[in-house]
C-alpha positions in Angstrom: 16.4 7.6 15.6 16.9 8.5 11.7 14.2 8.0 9.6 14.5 5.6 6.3 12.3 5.7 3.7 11.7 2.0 1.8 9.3 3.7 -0.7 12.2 2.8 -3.0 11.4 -0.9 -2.8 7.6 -0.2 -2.7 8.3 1.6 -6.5 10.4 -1.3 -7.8 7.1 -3.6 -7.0 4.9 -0.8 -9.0 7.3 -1.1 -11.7 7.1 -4.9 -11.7 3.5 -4.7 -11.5 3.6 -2.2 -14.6 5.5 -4.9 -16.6 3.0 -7.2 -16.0 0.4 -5.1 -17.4 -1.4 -3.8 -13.8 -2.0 -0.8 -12.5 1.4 0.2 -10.9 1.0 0.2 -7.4 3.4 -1.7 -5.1 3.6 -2.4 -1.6 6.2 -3.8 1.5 5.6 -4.0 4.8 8.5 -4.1 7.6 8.1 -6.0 11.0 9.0 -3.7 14.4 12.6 -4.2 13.8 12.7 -2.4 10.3 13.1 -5.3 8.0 11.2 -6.4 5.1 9.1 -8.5 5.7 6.4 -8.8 2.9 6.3 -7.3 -0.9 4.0 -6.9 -3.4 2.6 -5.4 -6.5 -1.1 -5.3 -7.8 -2.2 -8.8 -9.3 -6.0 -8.0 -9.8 -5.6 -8.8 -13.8 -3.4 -12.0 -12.9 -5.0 -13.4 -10.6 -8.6 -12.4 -11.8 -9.0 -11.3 -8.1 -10.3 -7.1 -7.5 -9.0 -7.8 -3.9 -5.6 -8.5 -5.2 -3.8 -4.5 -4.2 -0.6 -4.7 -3.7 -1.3 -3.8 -0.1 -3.7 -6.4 0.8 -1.0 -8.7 -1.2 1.8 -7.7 1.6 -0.7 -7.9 4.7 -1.5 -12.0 3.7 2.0 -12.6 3.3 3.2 -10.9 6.2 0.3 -12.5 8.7 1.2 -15.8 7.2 4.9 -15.3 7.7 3.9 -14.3 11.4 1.1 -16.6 11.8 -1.1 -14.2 13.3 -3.4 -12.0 11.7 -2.6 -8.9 13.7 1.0 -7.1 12.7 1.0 -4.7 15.4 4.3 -3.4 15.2 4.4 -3.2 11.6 4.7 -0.4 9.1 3.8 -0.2 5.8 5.0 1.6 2.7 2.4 2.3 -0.6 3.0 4.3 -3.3 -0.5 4.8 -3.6 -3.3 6.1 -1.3 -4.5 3.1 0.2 -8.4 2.8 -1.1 -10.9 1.9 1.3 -10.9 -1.9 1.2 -6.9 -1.9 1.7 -7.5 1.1 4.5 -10.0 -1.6 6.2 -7.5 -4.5 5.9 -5.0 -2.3 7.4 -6.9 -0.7 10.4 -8.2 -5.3 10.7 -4.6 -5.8 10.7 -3.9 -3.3 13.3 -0.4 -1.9 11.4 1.5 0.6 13.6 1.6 3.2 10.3 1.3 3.4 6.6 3.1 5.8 4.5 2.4 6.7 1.0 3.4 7.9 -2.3 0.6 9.6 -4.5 -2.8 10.8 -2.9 -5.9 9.5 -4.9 -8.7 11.7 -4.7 -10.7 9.6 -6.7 -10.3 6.6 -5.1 -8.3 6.8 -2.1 -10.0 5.6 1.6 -7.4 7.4 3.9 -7.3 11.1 3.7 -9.8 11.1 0.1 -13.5 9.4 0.1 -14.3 7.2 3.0 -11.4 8.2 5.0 -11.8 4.8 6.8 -9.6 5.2 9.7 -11.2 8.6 10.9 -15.0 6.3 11.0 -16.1 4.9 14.4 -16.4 1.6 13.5 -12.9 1.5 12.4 -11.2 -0.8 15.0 -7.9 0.7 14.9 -6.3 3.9 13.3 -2.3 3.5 12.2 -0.4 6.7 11.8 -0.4 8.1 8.2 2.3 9.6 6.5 1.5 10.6 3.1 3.9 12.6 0.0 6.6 10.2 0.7 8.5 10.8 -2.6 5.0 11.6 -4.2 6.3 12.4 -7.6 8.1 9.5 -8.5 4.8 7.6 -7.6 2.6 10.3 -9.6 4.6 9.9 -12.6 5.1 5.9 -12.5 1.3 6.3 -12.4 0.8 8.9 -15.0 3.3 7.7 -17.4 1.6 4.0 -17.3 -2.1 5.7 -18.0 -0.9 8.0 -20.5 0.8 4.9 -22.7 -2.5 3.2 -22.1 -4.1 6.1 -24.0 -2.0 5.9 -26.7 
């Protein structure tokens, strides 16, 4: 089987999310059979809600659309190093893998800081991909802090 990367549609929610004025981080999660199935960008400033990632965003949707709260099965696609609150969500979720964009040493909770799914009390561990077309999700990132700056 040939592997297909849908970080491109995880980067065009990150730029939407930029346009809004959040932090550029965008999301989608595909069911067992490959297809989307859930997309989102962040929405912590919208919604006034910090739990509002763009990956916690795609894991209600998707559990709504499949009226379970388990997506076993499911993969999802970050441009961002899940943080530890989306890396619980995940590992409560029980997704099948995640793979991400840009690593976040400063406030990532897979392979950075809590590295939540390598903990005992984490109920389930998805495989991790990370570096799928990192630089594309570094810059997006960079470019929207740096403008900040300005």
């Amino acid at each position: 089987m040939r592997f297909i990367s849908h970080m491109d549609a995880a980067l065009a929610e990150a730029r939407a999310a930029a346009q809004r004025g959040e932090v550029p981080v965008g999301a989608v999660l595909l069911d067992a059979a490959g297809r989307i199935v859930a997309r989102a960008g962040n929405r912590t400033r919208e919604l006034h809600d910090p739990t509002a990632h763009a990956e916690i965003l795609a894991i209600r949707a998707a559990c709504a659309a499949a009226g379970s709260q388990r997506l076993g099965g499911h993969v999802l696609y970050v441009t961002l190093e899940p943080c530890a609150m989306c890396a619980a969500a995940i590992a409560a979720a029980r997704l099948k893998a995640v793979y991400f964009g840009a690593a976040d040493p400063k406030s990532g909770g897979v392979l950075h800081g809590a590295r939540v799914f390598s903990h005992p009390q984490a109920h389930h561990a998805p495989d991790v991909y990370d570096g799928i077309n990192a630089d594309a999700c570094e810059n997006l990132l960079t470019d929207f802090f740096a403008a900040r700056r300005r």
